[in-house]
Backbone bond lengths (Angstrom), bond angles and torsions (degrees), N, CA, C in turn:
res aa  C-N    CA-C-N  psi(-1)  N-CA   C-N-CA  omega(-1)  CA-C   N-CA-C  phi
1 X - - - 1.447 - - 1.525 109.22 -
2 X 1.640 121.85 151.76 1.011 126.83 -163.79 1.888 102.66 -110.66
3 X 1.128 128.14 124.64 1.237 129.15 -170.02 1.982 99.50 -81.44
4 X 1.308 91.20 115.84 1.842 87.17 152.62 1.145 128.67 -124.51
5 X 1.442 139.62 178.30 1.624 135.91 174.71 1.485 104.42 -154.25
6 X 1.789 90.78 160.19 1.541 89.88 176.28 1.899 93.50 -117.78
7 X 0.878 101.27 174.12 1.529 108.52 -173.22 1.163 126.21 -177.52
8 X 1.411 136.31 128.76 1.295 144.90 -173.47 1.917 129.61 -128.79
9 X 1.397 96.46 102.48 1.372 122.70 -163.25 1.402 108.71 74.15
10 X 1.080 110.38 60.65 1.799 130.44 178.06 1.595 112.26 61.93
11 X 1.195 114.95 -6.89 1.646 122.42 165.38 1.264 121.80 -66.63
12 X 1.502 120.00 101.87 1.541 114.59 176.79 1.058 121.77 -61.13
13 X 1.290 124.12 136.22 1.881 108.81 -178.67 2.082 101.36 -135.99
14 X 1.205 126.54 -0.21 1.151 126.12 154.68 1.030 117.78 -154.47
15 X 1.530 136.13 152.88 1.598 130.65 170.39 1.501 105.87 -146.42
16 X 1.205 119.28 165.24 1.371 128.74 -168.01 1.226 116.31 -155.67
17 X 2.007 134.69 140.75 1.103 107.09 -177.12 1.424 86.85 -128.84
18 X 1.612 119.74 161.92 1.142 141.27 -166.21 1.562 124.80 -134.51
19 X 0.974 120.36 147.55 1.782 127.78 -177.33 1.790 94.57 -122.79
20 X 1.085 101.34 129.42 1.744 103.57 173.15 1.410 118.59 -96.25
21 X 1.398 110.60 -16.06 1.772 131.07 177.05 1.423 102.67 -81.96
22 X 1.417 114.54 148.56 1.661 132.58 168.16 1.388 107.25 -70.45
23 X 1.580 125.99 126.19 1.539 100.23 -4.88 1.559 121.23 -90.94
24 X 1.368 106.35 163.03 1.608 93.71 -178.74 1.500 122.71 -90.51
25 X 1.237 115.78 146.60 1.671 107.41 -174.26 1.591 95.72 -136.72
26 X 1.411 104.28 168.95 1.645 89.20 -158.47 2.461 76.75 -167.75
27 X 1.594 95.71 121.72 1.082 97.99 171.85 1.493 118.19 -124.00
28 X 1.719 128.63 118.15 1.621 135.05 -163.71 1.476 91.82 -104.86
29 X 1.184 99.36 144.73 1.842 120.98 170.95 1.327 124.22 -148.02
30 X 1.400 128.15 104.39 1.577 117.59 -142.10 1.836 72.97 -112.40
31 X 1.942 95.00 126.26 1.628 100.23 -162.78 1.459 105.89 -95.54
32 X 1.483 112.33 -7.42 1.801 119.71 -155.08 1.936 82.61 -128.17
33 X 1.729 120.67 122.22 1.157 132.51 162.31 1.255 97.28 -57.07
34 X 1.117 135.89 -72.27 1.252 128.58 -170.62 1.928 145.96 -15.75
35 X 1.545 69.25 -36.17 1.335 81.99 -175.72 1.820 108.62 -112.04
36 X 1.256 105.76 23.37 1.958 110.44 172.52 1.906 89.46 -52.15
37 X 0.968 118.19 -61.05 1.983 96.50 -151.45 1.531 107.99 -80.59
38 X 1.149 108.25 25.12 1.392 112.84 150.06 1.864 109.93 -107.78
39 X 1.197 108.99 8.42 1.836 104.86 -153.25 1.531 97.25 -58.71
40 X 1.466 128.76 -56.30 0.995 122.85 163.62 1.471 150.90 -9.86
41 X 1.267 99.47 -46.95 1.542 126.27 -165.27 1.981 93.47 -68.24
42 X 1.784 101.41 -51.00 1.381 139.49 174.81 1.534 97.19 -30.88
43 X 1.151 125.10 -77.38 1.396 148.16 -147.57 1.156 69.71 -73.71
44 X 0.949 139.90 -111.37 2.285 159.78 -161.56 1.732 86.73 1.97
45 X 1.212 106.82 -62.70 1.838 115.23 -166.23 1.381 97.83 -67.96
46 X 1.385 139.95 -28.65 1.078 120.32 -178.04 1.421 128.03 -82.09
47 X 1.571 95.96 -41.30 1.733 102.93 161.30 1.133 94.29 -50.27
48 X 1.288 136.79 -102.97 1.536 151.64 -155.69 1.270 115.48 -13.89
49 X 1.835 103.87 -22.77 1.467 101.05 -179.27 1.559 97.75 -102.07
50 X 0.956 123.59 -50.46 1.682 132.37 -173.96 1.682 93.97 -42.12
51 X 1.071 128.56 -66.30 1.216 132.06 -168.08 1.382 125.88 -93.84
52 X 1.067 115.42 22.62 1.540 141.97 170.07 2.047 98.06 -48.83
53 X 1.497 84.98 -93.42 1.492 90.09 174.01 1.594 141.72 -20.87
């Protein structure tokens, strides 16, 4: 699995790792409390990317 993150002004605040091969597994970890009432938004971008292809 390939590690990614999102982050703002070098502060990580979620990351997720992913398999693109069957089957797919896909692990989210939102690292900064702060930012839970956005968590959503998080997840949306991650599908969006996982399933892009």
């Amino acid at each position: 699995m390939e590690l990614y993150t999102m982050n703002k002004e070098g502060i990580i605040f979620a990351e997720w790792d992913s398999t693109l091969s069957i089957p797919f597994k896909a692990y989210y970890e939102l690292k900064n409390e702060g930012y839970r009432e956005d968590e959503l938004v998080f997840l949306c971008v991650f599908h969006t990317y996982l399933h892009a292809g």
